[in-house]
N, C-alpha and C positions, 0 to 999 in steps of 0.2 A: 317509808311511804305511809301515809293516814289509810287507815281502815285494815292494814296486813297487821295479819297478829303473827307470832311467831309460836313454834311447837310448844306444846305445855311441857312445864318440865318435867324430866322422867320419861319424856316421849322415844321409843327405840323404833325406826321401821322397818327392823327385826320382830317385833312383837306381832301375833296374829290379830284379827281385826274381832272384835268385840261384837255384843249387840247393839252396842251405839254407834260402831262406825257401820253395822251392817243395815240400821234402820237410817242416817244419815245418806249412806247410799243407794236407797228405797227411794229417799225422797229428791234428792239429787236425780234419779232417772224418772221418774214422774214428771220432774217438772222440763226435765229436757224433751222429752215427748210431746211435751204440750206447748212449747216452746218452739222447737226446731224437730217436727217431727222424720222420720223415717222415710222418706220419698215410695211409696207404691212401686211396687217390679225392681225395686233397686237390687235387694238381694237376690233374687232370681234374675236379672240382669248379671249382675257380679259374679254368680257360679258360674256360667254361662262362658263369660270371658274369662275364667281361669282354668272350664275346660277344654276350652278351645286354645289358650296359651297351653296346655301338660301335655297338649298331643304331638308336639315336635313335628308337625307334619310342612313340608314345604305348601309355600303359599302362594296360590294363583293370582296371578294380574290379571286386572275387571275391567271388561270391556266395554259400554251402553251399547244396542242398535237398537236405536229408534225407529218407529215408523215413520214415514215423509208426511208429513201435514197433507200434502194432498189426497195419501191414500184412502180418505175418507169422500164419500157422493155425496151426494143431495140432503134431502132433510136429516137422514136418521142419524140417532147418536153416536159418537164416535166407540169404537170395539178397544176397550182397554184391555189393551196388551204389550208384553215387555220382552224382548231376549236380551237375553246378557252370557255373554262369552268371557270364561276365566281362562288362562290359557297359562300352560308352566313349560316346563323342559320337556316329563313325561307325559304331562297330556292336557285334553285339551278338554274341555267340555262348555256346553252350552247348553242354555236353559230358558224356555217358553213360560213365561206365569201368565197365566188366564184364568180371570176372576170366574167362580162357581155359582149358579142360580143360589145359594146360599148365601154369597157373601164373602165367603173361603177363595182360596187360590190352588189350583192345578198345574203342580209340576213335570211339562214336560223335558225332558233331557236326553243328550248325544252324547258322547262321549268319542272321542279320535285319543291316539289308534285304537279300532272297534275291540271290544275282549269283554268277557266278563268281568264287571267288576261289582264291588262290592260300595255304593252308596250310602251314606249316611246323611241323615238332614236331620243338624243337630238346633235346637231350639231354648229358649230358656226353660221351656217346661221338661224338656226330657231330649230326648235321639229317638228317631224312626229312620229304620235303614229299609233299604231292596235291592235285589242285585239284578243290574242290567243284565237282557240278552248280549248274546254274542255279538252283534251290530253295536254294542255301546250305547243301547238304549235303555231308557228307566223312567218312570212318572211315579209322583206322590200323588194322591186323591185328595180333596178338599184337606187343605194346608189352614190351618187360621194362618192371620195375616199378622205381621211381628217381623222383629230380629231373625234371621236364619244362617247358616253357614253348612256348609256341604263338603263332605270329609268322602274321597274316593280314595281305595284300596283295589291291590289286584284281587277277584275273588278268589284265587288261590293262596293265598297269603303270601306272595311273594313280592319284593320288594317294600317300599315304605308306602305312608298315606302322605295325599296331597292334601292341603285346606283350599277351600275358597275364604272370601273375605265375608264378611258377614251383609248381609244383602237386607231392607226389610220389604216383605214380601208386600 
């Protein structure tokens, strides 16, 4: 093919890499950066979903309930708000997000059959857990808004974790 060269002779890639192949590869990622850069949250995206794939945890089916278009009056703005119900074998949960004078989102949650359990709302920046009352109840406080997934355990530690799917808030 025109323009391919072929290894120099003497070439092993056995041999360790020099300071020509190491300043070659300097510029070689330079110019791919500038080029084809690194998409913003990719990586914090990516961790994200590989700790959500390590947790082996069964994974809930997601449900929408929407509000009825009419349930809105007269002039004022309509009240953004969302439930979503994931629902597995062992349990069941369901979740209120309502936006915060902030900007932020407030997670309300149930959980069937009622127990304590142990809640996680795992995010690309990190995991924030709380553990429901005995009713199977649990709220996050002004949530930024993003990717989210909800990882419940018994709080005893018995049994395994369920997942939800990843929701963005």
């Amino acid at each position: 093919m025109a323009g391919m060269r072929s290894a120099p002779s003497g070439y092993s890639p056995d041999e360790p890499l020099d300071e020509v192949d190491l300043r070659l590869l300097d510029d070689l990622a330079r110019l791919t950066e500038i080029v084809d850069p690194v998409p913003a949250g990719l990586v914090d995206r990516a961790l994200f979903a590989v700790t959500l794939a390590g947790l082996e945890a069964e994974v809930m089916e997601l449900e929408y309930v929407r509000a009825p278009a009419t349930s809105v009056r007269g002039d004022a703005p309509p009240v953004e708000a969302r439930t979503i119900t994931f629902t597995s074998e062992a349990v069941t949960v369901m979740i209120s997000l309502s936006p915060t004078d902030d900007g932020r989102i407030r997670i309300d949650g149930w959980a069937a059959p009622a127990t304590s359990l142990r809640v996680e709302l795992h995010r690309p920046g990190g995991v924030t857990a709380t553990t429901s009352d005995d009713d199977g109840r649990f709220v996050f406080d002004a949530v930024e808004r993003g990717p989210a997934s909800l990882v419940v355990r018994r709080a005893d530690g018995a049994g395994g974790a369920v997942s939800t799917p990843v929701v963005e808030l």
